[in-house]
C-alpha positions as a Python dict, from the first residue, in 0.01 Angstrom:
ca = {
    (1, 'X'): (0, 0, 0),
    (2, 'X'): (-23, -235, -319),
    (3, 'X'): (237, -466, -148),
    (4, 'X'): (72, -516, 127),
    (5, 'X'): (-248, -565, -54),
    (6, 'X'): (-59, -847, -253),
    (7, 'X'): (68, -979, 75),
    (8, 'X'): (-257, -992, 217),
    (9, 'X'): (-446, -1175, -116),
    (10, 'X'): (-146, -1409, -122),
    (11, 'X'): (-230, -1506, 267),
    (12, 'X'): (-586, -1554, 170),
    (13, 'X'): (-463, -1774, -111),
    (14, 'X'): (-254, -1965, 128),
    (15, 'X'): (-556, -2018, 399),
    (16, 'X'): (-822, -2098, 225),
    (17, 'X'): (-655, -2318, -120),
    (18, 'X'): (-560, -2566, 114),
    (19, 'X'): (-872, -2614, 261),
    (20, 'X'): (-996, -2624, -58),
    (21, 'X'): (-744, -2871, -180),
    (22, 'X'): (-755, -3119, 103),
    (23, 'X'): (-368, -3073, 155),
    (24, 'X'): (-351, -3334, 427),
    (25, 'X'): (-601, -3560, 262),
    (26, 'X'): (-839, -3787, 500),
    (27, 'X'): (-1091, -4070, 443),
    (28, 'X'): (-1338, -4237, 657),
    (29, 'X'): (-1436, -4619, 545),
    (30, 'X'): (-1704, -4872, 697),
    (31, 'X'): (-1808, -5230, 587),
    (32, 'X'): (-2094, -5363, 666),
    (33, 'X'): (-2356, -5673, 555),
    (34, 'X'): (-2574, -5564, 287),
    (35, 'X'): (-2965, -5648, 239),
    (36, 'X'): (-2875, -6018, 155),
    (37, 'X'): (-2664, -6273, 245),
    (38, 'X'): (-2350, -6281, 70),
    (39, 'X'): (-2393, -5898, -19),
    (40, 'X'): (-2170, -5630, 168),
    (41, 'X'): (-2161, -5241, 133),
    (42, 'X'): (-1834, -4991, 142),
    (43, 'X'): (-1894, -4657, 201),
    (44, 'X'): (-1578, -4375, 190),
    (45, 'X'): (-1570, -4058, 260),
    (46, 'X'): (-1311, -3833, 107),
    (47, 'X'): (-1204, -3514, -81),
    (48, 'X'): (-1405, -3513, -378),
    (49, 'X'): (-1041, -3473, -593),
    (50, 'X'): (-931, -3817, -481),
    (51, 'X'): (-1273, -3975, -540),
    (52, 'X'): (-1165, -4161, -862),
    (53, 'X'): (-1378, -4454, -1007),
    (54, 'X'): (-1085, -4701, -999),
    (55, 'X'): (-1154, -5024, -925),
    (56, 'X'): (-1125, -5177, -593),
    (57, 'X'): (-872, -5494, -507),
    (58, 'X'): (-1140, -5769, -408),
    (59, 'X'): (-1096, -6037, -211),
    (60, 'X'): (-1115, -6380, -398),
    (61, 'X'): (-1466, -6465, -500),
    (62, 'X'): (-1597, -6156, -444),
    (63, 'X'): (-1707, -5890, -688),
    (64, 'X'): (-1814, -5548, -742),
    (65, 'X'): (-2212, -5502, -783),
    (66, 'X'): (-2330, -5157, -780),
    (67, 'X'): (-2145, -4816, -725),
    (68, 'X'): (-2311, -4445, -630),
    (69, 'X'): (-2146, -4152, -561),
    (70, 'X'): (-2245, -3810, -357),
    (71, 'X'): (-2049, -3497, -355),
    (72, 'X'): (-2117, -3204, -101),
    (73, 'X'): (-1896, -2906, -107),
    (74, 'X'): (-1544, -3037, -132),
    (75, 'X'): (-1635, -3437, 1),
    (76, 'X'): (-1714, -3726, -187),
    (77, 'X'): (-1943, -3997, -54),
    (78, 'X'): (-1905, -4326, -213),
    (79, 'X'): (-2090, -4611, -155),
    (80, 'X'): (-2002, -4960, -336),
    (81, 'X'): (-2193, -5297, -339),
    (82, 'X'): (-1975, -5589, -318),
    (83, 'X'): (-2106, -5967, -355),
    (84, 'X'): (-1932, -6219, -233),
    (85, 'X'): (-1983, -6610, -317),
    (86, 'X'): (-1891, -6697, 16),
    (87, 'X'): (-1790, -6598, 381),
    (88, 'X'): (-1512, -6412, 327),
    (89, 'X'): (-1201, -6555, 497),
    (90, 'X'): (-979, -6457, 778),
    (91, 'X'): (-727, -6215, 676),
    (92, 'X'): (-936, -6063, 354),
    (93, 'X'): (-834, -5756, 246),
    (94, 'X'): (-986, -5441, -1),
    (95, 'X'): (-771, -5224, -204),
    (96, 'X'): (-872, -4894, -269),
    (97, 'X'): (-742, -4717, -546),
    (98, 'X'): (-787, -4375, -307),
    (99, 'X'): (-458, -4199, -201),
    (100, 'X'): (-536, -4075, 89),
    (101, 'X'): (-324, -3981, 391),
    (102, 'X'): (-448, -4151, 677),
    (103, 'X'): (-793, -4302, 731),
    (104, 'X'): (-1053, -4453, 1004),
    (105, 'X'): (-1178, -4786, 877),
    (106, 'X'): (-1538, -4941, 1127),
    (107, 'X'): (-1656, -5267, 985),
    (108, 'X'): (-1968, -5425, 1161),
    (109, 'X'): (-1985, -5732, 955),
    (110, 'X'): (-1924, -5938, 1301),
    (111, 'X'): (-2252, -5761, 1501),
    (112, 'X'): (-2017, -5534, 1699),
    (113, 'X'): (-1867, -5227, 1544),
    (114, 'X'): (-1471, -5296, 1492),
    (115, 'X'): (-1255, -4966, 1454),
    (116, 'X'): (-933, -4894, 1322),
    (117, 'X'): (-698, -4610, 1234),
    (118, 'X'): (-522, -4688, 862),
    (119, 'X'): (-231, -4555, 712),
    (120, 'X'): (-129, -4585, 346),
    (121, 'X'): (54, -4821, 185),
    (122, 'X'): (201, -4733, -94),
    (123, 'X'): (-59, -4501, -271),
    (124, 'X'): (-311, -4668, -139),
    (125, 'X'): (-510, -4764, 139),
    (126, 'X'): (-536, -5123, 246),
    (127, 'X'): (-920, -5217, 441),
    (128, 'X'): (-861, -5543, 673),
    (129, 'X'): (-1209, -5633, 617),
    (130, 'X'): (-1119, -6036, 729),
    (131, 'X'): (-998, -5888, 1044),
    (132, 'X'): (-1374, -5888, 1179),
    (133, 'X'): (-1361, -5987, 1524),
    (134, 'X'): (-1407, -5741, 1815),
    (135, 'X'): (-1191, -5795, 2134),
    (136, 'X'): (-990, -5622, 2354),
    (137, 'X'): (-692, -5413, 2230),
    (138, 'X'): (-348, -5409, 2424),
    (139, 'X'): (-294, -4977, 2519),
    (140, 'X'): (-21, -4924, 2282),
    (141, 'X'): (-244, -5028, 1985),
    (142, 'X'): (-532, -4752, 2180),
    (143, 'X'): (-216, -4497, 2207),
    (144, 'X'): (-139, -4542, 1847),
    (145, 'X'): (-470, -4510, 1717),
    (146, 'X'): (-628, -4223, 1913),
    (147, 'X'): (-284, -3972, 1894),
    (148, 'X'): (-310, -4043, 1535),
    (149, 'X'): (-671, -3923, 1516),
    (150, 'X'): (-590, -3629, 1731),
    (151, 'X'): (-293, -3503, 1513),
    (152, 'X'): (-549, -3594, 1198),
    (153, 'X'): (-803, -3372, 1306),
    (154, 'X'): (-576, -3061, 1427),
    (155, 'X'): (-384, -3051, 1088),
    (156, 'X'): (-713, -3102, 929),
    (157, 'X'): (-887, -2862, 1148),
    (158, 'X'): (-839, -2522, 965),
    (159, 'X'): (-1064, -2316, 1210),
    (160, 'X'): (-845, -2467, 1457),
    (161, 'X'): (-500, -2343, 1276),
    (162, 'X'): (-616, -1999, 1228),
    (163, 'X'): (-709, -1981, 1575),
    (164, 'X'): (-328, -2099, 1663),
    (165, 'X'): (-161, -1898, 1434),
    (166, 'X'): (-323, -1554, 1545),
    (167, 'X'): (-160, -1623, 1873),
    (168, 'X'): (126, -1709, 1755),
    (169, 'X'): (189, -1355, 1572),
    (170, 'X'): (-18, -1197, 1884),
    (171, 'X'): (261, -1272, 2126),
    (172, 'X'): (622, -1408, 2113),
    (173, 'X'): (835, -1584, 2426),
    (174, 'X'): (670, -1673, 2734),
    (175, 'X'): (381, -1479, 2656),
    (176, 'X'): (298, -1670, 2388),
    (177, 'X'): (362, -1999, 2583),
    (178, 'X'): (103, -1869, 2805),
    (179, 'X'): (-149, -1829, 2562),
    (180, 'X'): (-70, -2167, 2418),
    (181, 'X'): (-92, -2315, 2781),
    (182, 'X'): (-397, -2140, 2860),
    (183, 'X'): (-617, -2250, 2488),
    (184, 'X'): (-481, -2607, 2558),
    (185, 'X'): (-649, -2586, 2941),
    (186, 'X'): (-959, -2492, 2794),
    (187, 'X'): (-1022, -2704, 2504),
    (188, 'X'): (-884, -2978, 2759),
    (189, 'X'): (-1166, -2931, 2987),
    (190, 'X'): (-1459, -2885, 2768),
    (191, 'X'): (-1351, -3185, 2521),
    (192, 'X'): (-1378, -3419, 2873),
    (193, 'X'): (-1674, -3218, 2992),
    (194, 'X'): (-1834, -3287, 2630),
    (195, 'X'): (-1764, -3631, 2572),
    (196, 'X'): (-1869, -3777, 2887),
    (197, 'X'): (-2217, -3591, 2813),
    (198, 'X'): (-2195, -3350, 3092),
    (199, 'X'): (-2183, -3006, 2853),
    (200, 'X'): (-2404, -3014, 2582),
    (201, 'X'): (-2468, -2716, 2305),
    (202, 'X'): (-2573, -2748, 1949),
    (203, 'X'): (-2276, -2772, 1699),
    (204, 'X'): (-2407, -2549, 1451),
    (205, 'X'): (-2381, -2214, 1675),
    (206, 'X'): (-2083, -2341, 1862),
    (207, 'X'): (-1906, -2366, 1495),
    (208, 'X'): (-1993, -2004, 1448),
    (209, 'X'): (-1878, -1898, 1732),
    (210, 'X'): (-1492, -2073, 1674),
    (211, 'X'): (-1491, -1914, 1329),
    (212, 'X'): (-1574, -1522, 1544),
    (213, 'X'): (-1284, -1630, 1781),
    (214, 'X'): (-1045, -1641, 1439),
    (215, 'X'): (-1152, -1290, 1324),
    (216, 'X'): (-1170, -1154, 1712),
    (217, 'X'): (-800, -1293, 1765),
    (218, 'X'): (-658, -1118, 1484),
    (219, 'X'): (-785, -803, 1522),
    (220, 'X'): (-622, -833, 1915),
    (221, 'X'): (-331, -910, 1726),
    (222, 'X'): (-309, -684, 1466),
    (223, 'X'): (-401, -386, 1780),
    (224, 'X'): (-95, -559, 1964),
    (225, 'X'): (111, -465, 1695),
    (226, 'X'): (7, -95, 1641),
    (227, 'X'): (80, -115, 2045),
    (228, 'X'): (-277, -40, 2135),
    (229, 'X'): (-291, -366, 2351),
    (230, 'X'): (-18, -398, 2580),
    (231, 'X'): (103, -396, 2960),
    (232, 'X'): (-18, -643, 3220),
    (233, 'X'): (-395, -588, 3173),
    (234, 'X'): (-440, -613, 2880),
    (235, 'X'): (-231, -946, 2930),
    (236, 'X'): (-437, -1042, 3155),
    (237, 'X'): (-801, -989, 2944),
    (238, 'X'): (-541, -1180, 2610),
    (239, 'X'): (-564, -1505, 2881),
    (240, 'X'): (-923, -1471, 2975),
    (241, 'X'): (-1020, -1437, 2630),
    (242, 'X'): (-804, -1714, 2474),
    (243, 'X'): (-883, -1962, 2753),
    (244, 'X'): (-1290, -1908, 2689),
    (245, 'X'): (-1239, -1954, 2314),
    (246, 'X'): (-1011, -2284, 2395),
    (247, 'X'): (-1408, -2437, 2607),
    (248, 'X'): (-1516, -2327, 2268),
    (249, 'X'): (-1309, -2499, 2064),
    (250, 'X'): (-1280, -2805, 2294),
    (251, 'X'): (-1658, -2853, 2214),
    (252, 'X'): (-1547, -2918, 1844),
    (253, 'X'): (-1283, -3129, 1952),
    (254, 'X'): (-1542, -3377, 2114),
    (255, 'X'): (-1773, -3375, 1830),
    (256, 'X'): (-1544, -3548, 1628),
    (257, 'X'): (-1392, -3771, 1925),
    (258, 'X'): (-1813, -3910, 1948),
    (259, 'X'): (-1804, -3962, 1565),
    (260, 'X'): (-1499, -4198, 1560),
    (261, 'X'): (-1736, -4448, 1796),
    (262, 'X'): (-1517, -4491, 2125),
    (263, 'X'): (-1616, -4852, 2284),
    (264, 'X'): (-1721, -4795, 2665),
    (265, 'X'): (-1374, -4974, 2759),
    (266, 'X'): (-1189, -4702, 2575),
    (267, 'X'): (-1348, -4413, 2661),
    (268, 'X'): (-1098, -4234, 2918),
    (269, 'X'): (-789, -4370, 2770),
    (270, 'X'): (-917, -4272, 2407),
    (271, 'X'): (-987, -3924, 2532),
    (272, 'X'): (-643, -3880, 2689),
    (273, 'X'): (-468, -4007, 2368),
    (274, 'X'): (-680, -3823, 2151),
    (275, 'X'): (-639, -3487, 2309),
    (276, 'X'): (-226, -3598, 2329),
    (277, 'X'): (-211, -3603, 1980),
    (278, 'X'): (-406, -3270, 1895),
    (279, 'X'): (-173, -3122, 2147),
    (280, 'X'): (101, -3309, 1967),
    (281, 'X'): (-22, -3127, 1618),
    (282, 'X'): (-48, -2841, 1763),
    (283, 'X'): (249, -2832, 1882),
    (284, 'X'): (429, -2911, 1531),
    (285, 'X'): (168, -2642, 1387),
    (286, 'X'): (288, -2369, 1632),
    (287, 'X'): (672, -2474, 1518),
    (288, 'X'): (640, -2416, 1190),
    (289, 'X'): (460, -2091, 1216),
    (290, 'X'): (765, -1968, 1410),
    (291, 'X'): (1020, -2117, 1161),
    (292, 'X'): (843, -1934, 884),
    (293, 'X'): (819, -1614, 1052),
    (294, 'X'): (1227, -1672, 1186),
    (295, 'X'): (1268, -1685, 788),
    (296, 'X'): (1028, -1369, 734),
    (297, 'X'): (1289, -1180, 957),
    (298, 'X'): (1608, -1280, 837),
    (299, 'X'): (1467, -1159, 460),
    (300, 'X'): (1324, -863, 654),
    (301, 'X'): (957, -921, 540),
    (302, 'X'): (851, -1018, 927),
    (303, 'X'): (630, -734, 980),
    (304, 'X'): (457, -763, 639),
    (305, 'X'): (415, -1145, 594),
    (306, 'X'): (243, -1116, 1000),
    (307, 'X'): (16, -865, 895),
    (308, 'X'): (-52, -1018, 587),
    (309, 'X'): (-157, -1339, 784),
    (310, 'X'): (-350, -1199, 1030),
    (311, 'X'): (-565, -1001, 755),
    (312, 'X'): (-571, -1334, 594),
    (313, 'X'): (-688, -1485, 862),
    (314, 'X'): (-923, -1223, 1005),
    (315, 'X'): (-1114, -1232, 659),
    (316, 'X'): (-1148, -1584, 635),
    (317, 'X'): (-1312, -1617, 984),
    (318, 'X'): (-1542, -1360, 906),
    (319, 'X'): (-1641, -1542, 611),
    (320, 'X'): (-1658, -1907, 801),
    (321, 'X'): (-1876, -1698, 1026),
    (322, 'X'): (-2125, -1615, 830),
    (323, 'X'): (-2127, -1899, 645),
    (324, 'X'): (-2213, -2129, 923),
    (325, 'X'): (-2469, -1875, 1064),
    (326, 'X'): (-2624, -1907, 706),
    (327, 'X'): (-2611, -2286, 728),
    (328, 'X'): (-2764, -2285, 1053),
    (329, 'X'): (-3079, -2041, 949),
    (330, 'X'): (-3132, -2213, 675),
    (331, 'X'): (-3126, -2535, 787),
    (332, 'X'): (-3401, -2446, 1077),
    (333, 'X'): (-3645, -2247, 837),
}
């Protein structure tokens, strides 16, 4: 009994401290003109651990004015003044002193919005901000840029992981492949259906409703393994269930698709690439959740570590739950 109590606190740990931590560690950057000319304001998102007060790498001529910072729950908001002494020139460039993983970078310092995904250099991450002009982008650099927000998001997404790794210790085989198959059809459809504006549901209560799907997953898991939920029916209901939570999830999916700012010409190839690379994170996700558990067995801890997870995870999506319901209440009273 103690063991698997310690199992089950150490899956807790291993949920929700990453979350916490911002293992794989994203930032969101825009540059725009300030309130005069010559004046130009950075703002970055990130987690609050990385939010350091280092100074930036300024173009030539340009300086740092003004600085504020924000912090809610485990993200700091930063926004920095910057005056420059003159136009700043073609092929300018801002280093940040923040180490994060990956990043989307929107300057609008030309009148239209210019978007790009970043990834580090070094221990840093390098803003283009002389790159300013809009125009047309070949579909490699529109591949490149929208998988790379979809596998962002999924390994980011820890709703979205819990959700994947209940079926993954729910079924094994083709089964599982099946379940897979049958989330990815869903959360296909309503992230197209959503985007294009032709489903549309508040966030709040559809972010409640993901975090129930965790804790209703895992307990059809954890019944799977007691043998309470098996044969071809109860197959059957598994699919039906998984492939309503996947429209549930998809919703999510399109909220942040909308926040990265598509342009109209990238719309439908944006939305393909983007859903290509969640499926491409999930994917890797739903590897490495077998590897472990393939390692679980050969130490002959499988059954333990599973249910461990699974009461993990169960937990924590009863706790997102309310949470969010809590947000939501209070934020209409």
């Amino acid at each position: 009994m103690w063991n698997r109590l310690s199992l089950t606190l150490a899956a807790l740990i291993g949920l929700a401290s990453p979350a916490a931590a911002d293992v794989f560690r994203v930032g969101e950057f825009a540059f725009q003109p300030g309130n005069a000319p010559g004046l130009y304001e950075l703002s970055a998102t990130m987690p609050e651990l990385l939010a350091s007060g280092d100074a930036l790498g300024l173009p030539d001529g340009c300086r740092e004015v003004g600085r504020d910072k924000t912090v809610q729950a485990t993200l700091a908001r930063l926004t920095v003044e910057i005056a420059c002494a003159g136009p700043i020139a073609e092929g300018a460039r801002i280093v940040t002193p923040w180490a994060v993983d990956g990043a989307t970078f929107v300057s609008t310092v030309s009148g239209a919005a210019v978007r790009q995904a970043l990834q580090p250099e070094g221990d840093a991450i390098v803003l283009p901000v002389g790159a300013l002009q809009a125009g047309t982008r070949t579909l490699p650099e529109v591949a490149m840029e929208y998988t790379w927000q979809g596998i962002v998001h999924i390994l980011g997404g820890w709703d979205h992981l819990a959700f994947v790794l209940c079926l993954c210790l729910l079924a094994r085989g083709r089964f599982l492949l099946a379940l897979v198959t049958t989330f990815t059809l869903g959360h296909s459809v309503s992230l197209a259906l959503a985007f294009f504006d032709l489903v549309k549901l508040p966030v709040p209560p559809v972010e409640a409703v993901i975090a129930l799907s965790i804790a209703f997953m895992a307990r059809e898991a954890i019944r799977a393994g007691q043998g309470q939920a098996t044969g071809a029916r109860e197959r059957r209901r598994q699919l039906g269930v998984v492939g309503g939570f996947g429209l549930l999830h998809g919703l999510g999916f399109a909220t942040v698709l909308r926040e990265l700012g598509v342009p109209a010409s990238e719309r439908v190839s944006g939305l393909l690439f983007f859903n290509a690379g969640v499926e491409l994170g999930q994917l890797i996700f739903v590897g490495g959740v077998l590897g472990v558990m393939a390692l679980a067995a050969l130490a002959g801890q499988q059954q333990r570590v599973r249910l461990a997870a699974l009461y993990g995870a169960g937990v924590i999506g009863c706790f997102w739950m309310i949470e969010r319901v809590a947000g939501f209440a209070a934020a209409t009273a």
